[in-house]
N, CA, C and O atoms as a GROMACS GRO file, in nm:
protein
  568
    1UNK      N    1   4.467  -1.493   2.201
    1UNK     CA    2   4.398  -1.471   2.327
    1UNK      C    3   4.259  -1.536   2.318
    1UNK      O    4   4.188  -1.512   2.220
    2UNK      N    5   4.219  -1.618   2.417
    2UNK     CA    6   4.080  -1.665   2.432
    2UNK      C    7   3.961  -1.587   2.454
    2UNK      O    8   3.953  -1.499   2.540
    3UNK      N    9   3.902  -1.608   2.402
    3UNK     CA   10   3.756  -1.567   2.413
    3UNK      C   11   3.683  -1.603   2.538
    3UNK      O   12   3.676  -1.724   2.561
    4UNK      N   13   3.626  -1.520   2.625
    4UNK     CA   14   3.548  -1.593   2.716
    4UNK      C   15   3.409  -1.609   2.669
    4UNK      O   16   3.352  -1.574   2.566
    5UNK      N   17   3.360  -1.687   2.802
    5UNK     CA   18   3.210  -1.753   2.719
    5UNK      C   19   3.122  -1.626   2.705
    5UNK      O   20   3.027  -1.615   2.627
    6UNK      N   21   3.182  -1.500   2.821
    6UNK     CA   22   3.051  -1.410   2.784
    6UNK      C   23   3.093  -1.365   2.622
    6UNK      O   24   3.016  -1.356   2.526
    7UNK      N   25   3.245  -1.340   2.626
    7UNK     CA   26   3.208  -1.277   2.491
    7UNK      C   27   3.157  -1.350   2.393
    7UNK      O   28   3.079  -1.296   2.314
    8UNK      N   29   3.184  -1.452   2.381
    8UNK     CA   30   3.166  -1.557   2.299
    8UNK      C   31   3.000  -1.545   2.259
    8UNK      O   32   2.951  -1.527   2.148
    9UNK      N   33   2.933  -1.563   2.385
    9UNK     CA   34   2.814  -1.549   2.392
    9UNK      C   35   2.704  -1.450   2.339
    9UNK      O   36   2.596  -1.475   2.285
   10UNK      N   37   2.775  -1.302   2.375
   10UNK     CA   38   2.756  -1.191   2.273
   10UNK      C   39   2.782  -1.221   2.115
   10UNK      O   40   2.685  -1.208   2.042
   11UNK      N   41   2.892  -1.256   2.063
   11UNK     CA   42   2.882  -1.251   1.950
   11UNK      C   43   2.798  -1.327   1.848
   11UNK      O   44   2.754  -1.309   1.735
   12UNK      N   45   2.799  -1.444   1.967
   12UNK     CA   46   2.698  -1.525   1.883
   12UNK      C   47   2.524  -1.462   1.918
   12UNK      O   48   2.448  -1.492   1.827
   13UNK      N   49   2.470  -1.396   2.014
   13UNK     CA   50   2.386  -1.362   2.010
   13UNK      C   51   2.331  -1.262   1.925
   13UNK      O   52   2.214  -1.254   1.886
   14UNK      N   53   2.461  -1.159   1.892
   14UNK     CA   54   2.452  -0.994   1.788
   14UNK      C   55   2.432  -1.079   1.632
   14UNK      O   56   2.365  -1.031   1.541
   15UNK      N   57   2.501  -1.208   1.623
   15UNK     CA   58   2.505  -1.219   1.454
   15UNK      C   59   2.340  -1.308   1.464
   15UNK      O   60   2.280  -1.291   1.358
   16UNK      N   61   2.272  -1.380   1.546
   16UNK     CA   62   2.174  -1.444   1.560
   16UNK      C   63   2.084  -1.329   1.511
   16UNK      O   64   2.023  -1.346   1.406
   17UNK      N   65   2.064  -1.151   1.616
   17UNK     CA   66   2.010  -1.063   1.534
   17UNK      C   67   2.006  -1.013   1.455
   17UNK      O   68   1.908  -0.947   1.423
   18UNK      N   69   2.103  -1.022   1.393
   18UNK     CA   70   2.170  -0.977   1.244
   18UNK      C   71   2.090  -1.046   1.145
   18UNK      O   72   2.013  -0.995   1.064
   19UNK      N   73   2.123  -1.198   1.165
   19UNK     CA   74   2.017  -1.302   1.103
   19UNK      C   75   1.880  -1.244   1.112
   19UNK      O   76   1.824  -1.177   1.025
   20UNK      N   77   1.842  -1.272   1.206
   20UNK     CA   78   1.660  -1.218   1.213
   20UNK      C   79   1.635  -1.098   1.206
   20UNK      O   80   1.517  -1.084   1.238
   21UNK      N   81   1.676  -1.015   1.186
   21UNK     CA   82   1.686  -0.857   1.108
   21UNK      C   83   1.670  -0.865   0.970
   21UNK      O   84   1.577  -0.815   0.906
   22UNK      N   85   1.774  -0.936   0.919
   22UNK     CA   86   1.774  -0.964   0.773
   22UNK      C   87   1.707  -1.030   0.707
   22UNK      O   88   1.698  -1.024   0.584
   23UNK      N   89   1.639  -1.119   0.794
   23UNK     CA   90   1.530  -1.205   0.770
   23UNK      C   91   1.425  -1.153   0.740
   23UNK      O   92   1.370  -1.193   0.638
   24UNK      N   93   1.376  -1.073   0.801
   24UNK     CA   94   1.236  -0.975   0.796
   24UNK      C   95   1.276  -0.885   0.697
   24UNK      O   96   1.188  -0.800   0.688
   25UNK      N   97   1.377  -0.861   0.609
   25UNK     CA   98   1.405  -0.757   0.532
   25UNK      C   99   1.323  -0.862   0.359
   25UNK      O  100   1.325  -0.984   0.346
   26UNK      N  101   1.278  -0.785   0.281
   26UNK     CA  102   1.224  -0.884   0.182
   26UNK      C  103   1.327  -0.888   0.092
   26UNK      O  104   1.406  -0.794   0.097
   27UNK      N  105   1.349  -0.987  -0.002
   27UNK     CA  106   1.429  -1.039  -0.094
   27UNK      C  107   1.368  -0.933  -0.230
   27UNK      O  108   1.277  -0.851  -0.230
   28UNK      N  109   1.451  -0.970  -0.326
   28UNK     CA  110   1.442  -0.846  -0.485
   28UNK      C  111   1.314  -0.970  -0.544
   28UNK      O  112   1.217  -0.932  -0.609
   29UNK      N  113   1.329  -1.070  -0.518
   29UNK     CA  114   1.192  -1.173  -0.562
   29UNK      C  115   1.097  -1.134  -0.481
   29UNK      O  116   0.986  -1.112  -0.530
   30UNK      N  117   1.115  -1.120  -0.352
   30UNK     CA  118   0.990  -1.121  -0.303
   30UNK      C  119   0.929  -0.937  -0.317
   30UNK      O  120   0.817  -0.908  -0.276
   31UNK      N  121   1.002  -0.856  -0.366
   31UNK     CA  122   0.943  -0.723  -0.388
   31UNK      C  123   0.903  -0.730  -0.529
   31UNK      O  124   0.834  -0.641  -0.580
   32UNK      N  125   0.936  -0.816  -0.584
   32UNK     CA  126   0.852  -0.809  -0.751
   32UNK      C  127   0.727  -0.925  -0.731
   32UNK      O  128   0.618  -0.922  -0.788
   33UNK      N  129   0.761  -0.998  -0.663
   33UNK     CA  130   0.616  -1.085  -0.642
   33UNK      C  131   0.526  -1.018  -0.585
   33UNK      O  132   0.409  -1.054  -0.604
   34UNK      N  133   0.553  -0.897  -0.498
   34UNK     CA  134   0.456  -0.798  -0.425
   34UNK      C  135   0.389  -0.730  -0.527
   34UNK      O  136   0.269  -0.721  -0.551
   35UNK      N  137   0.539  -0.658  -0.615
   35UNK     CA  138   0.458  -0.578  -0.708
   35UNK      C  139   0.394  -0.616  -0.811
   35UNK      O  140   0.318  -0.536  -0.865
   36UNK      N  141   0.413  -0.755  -0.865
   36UNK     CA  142   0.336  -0.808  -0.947
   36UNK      C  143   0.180  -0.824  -0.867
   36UNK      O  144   0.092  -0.827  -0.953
   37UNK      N  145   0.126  -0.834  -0.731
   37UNK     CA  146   0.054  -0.861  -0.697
   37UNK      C  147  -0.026  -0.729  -0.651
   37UNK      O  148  -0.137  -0.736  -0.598
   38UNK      N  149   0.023  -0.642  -0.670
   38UNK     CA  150  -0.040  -0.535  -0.634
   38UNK      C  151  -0.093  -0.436  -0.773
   38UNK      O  152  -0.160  -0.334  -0.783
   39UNK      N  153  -0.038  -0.507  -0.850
   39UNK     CA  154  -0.064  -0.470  -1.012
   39UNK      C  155  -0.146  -0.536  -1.077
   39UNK      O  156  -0.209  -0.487  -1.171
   40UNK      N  157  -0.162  -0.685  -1.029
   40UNK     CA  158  -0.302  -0.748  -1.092
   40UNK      C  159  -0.400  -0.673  -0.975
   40UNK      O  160  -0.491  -0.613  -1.032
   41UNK      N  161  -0.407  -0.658  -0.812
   41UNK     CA  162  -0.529  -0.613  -0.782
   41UNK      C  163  -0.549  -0.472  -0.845
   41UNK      O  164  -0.671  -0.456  -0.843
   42UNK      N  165  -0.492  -0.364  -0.898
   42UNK     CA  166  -0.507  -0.293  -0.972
   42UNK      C  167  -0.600  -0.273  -1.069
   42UNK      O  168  -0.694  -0.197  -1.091
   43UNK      N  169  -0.510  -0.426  -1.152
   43UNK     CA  170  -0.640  -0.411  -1.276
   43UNK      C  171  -0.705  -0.465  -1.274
   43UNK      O  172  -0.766  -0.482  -1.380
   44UNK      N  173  -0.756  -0.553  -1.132
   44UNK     CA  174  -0.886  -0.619  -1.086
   44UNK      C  175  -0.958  -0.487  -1.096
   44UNK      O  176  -1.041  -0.476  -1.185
   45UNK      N  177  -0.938  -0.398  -1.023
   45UNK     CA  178  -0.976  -0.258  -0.937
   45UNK      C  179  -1.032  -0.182  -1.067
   45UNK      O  180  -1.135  -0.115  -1.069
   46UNK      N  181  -0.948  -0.204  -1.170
   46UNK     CA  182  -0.975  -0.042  -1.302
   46UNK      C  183  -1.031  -0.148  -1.360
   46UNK      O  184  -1.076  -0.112  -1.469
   47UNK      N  185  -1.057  -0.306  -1.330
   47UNK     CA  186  -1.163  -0.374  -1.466
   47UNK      C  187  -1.317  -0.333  -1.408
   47UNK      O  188  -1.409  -0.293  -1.479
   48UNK      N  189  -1.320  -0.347  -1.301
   48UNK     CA  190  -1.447  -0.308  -1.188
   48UNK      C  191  -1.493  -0.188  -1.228
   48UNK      O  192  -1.612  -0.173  -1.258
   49UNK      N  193  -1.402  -0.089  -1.232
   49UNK     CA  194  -1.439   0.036  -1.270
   49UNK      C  195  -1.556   0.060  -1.380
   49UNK      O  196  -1.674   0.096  -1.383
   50UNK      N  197  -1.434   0.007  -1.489
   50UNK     CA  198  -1.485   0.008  -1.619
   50UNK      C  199  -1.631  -0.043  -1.630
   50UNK      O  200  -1.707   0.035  -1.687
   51UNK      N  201  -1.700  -0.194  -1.574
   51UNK     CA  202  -1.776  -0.248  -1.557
   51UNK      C  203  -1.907  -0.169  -1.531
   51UNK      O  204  -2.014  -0.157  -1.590
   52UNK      N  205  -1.837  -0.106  -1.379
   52UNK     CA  206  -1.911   0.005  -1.365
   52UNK      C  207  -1.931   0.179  -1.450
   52UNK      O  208  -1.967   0.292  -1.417
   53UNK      N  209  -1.908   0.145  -1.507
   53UNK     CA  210  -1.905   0.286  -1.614
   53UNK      C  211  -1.857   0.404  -1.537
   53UNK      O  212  -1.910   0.515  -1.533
   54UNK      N  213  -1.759   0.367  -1.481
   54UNK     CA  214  -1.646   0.468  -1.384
   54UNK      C  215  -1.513   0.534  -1.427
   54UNK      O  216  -1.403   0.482  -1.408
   55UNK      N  217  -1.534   0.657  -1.487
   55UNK     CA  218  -1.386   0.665  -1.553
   55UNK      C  219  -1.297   0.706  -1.439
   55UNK      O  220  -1.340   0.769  -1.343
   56UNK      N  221  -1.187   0.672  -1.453
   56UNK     CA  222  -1.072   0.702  -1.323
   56UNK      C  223  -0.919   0.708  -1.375
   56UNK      O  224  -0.887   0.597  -1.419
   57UNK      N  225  -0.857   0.766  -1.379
   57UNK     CA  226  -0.694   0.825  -1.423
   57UNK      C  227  -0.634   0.717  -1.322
   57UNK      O  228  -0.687   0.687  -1.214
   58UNK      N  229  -0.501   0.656  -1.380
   58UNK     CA  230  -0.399   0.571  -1.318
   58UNK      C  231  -0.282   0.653  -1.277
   58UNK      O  232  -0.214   0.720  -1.355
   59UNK      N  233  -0.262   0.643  -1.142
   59UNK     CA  234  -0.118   0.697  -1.090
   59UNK      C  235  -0.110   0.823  -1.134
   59UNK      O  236  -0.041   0.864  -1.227
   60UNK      N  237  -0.203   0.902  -1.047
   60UNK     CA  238  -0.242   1.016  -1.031
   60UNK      C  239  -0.157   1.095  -0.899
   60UNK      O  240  -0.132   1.060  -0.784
   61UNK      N  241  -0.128   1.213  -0.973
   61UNK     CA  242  -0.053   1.288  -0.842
   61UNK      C  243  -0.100   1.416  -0.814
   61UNK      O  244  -0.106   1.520  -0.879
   62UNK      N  245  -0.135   1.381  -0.691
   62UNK     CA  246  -0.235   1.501  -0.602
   62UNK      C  247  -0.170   1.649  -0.560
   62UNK      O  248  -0.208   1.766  -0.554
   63UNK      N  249  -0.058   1.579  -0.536
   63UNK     CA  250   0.032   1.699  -0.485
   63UNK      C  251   0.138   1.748  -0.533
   63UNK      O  252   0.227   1.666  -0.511
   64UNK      N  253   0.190   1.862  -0.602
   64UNK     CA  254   0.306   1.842  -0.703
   64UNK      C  255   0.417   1.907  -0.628
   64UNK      O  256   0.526   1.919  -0.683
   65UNK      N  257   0.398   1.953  -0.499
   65UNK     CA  258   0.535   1.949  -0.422
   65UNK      C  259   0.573   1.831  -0.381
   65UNK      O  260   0.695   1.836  -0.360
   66UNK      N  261   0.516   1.690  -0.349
   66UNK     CA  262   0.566   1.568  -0.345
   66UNK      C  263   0.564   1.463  -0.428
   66UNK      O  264   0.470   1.470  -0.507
   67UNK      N  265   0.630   1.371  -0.439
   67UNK     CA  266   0.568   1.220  -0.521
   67UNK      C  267   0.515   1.141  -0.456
   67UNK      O  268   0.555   1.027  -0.433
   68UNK      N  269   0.391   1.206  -0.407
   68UNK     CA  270   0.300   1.113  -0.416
   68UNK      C  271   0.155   1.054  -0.543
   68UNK      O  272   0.064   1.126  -0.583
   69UNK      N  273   0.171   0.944  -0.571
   69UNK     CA  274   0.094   0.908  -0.662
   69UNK      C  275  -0.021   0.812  -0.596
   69UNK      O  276  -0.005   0.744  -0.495
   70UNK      N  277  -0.133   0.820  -0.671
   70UNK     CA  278  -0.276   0.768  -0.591
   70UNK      C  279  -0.284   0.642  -0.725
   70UNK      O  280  -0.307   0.675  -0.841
   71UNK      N  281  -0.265   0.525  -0.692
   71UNK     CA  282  -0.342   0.446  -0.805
   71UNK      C  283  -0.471   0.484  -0.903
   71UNK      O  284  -0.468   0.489  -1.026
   72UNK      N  285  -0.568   0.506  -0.828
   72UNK     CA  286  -0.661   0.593  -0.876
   72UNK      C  287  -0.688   0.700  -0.842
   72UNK      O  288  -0.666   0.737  -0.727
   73UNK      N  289  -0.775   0.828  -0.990
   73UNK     CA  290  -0.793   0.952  -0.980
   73UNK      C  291  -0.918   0.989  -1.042
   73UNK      O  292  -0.922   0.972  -1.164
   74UNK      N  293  -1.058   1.051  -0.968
   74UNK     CA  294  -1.148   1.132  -1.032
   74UNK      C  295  -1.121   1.272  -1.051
   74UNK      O  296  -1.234   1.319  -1.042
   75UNK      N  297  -1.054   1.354  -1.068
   75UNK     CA  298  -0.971   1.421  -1.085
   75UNK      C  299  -1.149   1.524  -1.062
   75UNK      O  300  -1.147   1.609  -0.973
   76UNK      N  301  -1.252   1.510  -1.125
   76UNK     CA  302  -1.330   1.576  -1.164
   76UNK      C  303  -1.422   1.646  -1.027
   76UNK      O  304  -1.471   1.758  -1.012
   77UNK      N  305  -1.419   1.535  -0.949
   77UNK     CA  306  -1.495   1.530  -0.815
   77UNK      C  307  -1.357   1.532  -0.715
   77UNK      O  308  -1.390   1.555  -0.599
   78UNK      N  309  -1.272   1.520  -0.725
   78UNK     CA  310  -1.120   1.547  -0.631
   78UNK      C  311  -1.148   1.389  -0.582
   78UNK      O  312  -1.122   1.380  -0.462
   79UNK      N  313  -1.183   1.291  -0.626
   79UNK     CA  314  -1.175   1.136  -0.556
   79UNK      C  315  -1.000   1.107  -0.571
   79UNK      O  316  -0.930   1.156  -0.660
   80UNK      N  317  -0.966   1.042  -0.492
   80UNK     CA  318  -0.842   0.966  -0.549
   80UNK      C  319  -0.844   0.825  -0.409
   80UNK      O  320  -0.889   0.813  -0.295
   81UNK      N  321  -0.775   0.750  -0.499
   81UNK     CA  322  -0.801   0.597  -0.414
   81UNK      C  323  -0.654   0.527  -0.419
   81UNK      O  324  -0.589   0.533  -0.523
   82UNK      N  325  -0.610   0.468  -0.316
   82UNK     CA  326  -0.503   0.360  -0.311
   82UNK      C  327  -0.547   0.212  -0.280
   82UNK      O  328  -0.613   0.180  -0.180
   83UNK      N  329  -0.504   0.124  -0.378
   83UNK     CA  330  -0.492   0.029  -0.302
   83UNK      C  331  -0.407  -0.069  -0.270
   83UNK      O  332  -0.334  -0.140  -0.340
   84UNK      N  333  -0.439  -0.058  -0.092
   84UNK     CA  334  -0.320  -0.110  -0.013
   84UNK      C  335  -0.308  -0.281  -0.054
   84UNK      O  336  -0.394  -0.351   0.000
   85UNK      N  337  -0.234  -0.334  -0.123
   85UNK     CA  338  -0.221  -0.505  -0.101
   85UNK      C  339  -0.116  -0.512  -0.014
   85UNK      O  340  -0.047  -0.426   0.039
   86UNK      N  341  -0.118  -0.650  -0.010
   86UNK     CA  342   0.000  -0.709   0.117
   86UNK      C  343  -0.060  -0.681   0.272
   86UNK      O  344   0.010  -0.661   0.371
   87UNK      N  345  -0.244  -0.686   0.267
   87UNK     CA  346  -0.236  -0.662   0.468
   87UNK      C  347  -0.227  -0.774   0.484
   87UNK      O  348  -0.252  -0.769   0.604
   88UNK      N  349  -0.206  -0.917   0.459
   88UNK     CA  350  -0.183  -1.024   0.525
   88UNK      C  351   0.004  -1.052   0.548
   88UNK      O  352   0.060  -1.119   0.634
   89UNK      N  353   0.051  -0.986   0.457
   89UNK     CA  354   0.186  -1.000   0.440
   89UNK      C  355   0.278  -0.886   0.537
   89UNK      O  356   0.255  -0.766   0.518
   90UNK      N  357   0.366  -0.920   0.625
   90UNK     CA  358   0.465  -0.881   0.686
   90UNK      C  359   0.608  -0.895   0.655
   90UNK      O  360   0.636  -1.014   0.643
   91UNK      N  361   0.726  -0.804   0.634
   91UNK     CA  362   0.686  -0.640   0.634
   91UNK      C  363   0.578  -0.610   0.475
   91UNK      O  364   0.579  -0.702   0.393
   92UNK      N  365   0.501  -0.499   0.446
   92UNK     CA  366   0.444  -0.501   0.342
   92UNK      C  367   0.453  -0.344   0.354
   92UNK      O  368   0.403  -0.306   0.459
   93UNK      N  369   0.503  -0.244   0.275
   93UNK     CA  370   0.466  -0.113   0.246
   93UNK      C  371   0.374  -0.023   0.370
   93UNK      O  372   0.388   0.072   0.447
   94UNK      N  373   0.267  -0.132   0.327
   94UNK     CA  374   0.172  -0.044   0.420
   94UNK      C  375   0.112  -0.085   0.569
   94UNK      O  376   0.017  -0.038   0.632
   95UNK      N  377   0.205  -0.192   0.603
   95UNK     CA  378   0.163  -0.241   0.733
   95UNK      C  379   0.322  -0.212   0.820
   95UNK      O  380   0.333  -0.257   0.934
   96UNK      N  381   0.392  -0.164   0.783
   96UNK     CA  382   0.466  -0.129   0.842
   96UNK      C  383   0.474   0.008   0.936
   96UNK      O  384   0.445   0.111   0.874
   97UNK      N  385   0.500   0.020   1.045
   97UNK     CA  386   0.534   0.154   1.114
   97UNK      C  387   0.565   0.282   1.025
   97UNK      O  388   0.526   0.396   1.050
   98UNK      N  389   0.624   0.254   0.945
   98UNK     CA  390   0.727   0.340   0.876
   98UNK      C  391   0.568   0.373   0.757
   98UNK      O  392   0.488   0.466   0.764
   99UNK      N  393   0.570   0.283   0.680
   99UNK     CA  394   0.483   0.271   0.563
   99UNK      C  395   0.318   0.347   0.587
   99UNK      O  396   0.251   0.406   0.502
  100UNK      N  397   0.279   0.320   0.749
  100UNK     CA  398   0.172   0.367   0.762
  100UNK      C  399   0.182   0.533   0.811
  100UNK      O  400   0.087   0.609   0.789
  101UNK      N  401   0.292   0.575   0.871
  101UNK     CA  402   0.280   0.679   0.859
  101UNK      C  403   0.271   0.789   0.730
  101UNK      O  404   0.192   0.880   0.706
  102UNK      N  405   0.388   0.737   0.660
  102UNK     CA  406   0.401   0.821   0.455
  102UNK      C  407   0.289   0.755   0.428
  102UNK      O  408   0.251   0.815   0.327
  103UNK      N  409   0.211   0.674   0.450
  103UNK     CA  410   0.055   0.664   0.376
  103UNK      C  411  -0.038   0.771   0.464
  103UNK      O  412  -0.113   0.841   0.397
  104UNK      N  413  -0.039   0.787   0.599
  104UNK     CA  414  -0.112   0.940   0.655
  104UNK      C  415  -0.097   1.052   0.619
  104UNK      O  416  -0.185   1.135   0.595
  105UNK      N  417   0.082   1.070   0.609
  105UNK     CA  418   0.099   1.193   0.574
  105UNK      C  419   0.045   1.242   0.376
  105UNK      O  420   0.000   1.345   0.326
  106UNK      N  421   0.079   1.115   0.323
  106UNK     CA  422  -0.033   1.139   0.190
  106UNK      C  423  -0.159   1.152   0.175
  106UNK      O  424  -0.216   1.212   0.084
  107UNK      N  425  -0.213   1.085   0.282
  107UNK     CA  426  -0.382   1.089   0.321
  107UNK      C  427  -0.370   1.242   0.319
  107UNK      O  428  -0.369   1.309   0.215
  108UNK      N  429  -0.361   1.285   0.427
  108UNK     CA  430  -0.381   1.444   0.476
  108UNK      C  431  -0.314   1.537   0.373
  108UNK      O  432  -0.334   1.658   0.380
  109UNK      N  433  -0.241   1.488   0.282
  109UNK     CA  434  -0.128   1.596   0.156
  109UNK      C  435  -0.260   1.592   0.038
  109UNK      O  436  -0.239   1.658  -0.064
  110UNK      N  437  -0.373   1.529   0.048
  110UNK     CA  438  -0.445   1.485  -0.024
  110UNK      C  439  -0.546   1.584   0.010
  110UNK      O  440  -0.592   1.670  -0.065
  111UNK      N  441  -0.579   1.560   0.148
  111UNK     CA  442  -0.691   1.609   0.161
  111UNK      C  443  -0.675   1.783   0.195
  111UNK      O  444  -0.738   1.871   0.135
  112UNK      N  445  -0.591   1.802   0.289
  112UNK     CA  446  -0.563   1.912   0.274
  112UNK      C  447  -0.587   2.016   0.059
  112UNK      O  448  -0.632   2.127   0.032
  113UNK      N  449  -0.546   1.935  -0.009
  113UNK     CA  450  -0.521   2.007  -0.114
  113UNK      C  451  -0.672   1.990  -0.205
  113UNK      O  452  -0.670   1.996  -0.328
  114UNK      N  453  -0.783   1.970  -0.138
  114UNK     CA  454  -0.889   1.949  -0.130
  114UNK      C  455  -0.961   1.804  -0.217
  114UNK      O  456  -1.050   1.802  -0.302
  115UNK      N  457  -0.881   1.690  -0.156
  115UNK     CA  458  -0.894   1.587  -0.248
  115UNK      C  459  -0.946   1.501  -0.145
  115UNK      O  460  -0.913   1.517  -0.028
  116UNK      N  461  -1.072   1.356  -0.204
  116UNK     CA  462  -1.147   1.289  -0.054
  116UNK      C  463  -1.054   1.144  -0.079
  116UNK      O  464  -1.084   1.067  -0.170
  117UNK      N  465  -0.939   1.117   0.014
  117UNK     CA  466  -0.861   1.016  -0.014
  117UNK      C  467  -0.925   0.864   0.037
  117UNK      O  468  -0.942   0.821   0.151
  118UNK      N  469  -0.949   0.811  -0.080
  118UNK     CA  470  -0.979   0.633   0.013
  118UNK      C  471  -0.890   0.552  -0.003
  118UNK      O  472  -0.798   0.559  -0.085
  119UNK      N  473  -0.916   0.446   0.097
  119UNK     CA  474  -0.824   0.326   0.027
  119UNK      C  475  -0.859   0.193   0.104
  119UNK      O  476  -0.906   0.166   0.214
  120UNK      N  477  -0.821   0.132   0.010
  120UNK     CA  478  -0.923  -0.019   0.010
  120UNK      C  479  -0.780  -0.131  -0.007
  120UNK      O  480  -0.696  -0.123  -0.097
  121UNK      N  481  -0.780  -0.233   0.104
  121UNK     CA  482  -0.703  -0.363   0.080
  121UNK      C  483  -0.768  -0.448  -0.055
  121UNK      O  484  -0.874  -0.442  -0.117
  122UNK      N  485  -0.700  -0.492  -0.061
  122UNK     CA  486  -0.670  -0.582  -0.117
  122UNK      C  487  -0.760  -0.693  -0.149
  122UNK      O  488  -0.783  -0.721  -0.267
  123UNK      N  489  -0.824  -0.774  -0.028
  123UNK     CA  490  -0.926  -0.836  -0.036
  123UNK      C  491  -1.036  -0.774  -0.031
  123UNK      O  492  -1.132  -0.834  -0.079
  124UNK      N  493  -1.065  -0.621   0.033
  124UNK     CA  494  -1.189  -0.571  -0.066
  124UNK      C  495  -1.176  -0.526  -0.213
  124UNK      O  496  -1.271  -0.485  -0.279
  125UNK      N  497  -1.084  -0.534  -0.244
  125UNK     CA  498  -1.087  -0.536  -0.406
  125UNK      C  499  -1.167  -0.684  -0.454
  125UNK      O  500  -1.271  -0.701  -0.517
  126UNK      N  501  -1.088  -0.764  -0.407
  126UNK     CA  502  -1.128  -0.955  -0.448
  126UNK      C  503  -1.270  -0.980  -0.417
  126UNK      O  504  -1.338  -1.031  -0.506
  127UNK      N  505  -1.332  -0.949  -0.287
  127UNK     CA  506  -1.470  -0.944  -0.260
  127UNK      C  507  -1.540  -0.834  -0.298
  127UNK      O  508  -1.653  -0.826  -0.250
  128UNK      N  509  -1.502  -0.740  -0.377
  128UNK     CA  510  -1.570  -0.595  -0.455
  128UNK      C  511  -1.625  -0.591  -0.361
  128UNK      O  512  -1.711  -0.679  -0.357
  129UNK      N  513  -1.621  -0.502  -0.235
  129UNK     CA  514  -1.658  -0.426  -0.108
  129UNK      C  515  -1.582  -0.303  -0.208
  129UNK      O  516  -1.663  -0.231  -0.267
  130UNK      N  517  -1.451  -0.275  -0.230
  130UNK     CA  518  -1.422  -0.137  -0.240
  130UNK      C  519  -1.458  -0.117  -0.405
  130UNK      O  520  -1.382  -0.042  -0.466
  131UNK      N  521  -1.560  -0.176  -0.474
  131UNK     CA  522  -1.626  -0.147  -0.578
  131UNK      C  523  -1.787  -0.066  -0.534
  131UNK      O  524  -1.864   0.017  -0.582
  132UNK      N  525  -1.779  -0.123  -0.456
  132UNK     CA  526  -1.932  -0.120  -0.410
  132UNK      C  527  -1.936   0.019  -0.343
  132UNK      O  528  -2.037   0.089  -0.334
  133UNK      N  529  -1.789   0.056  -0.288
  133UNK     CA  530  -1.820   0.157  -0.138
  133UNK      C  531  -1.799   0.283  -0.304
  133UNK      O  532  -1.844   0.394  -0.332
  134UNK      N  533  -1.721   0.199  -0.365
  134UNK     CA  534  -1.690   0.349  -0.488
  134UNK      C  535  -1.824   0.358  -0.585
  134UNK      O  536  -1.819   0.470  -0.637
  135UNK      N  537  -1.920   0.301  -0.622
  135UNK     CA  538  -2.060   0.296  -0.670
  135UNK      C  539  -2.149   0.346  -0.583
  135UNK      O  540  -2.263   0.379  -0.617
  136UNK      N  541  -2.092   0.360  -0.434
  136UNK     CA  542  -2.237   0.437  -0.392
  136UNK      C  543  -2.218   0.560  -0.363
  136UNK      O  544  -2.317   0.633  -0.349
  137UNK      N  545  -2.082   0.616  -0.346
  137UNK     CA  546  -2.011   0.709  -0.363
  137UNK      C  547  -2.069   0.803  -0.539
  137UNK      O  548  -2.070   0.926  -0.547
  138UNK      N  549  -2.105   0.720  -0.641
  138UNK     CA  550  -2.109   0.784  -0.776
  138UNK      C  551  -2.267   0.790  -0.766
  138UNK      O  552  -2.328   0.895  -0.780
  139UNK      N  553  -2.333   0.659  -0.739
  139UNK     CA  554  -2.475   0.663  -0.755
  139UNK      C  555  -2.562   0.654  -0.632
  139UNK      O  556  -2.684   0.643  -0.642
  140UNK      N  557  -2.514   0.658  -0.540
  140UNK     CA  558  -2.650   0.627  -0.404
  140UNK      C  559  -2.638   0.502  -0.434
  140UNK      O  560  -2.574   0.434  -0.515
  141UNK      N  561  -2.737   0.481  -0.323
  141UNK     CA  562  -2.788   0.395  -0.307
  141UNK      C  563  -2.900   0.304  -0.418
  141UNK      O  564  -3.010   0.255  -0.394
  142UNK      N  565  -2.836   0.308  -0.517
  142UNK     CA  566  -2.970   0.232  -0.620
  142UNK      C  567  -2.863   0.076  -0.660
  142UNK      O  568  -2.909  -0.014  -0.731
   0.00000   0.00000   0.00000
């Protein structure tokens, strides 16, 4: 039996979305190239620290009814810090619909449990803006 052009037309339009659905989905390379990249701004982030005579706990968990983990932890002063890489990159963890909400609802799982949650991209790590905002946070303004 023949196909007419509408159907025809549908099917080729549903697998066209299928395509560009899957397209926007990231590859197993491109989620280790993320995480490799979100692991050097890391230890951009904890070399800064150090520099600054800042001690801070790695993959720290605020809340022990969930898994959530904070890249960084002052455990002492309740600080804890994420940082978001990938805001230039689409889809990325944290620029996604989905991603930015489980990053609020950790914000607030944070703070609620009396912890002051920050978090700094990526390129303020590279331009030490989120070195700077965490130094005046420890020392004032000097």
């Amino acid at each position: 039996m023949a196909k007419s052009k509408e159907q025809s037309h549908k099917q080729t339009m549903g697998s066209i979305l299928v395509k560009l659905r899957d397209k926007n989905k990231p590859t197993e390379l491109q989620k280790q190239l993320k995480k490799s990249e979100n692991d050097l701004l890391e230890d951009l982030f904890f070399d800064q620290l150090k520099s600054a005579r800042i001690k801070m706990d790695r993959q720290f968990k605020s809340n022990e009814d969930r898994d959530w983990r904070w890249d960084f932890a002052d455990p002492n002063i309740k600080l804890v810090i994420d940082i978001d890489g990938g805001e230039w990159k689409y889809p990325s963890g944290h620029t996604t619909g989905t991603g930015i909400n489980k990053d609020r609802h950790k914000d607030w799982g944070a703070f609620l449990n009396g912890y002051k949650p920050m978090r700094f991209t990526g390129s303020m790590v590279k331009d030490k803006t989120a070195i700077e905002y965490v130094k005046k946070l420890y020392f004032g303004n000097k």
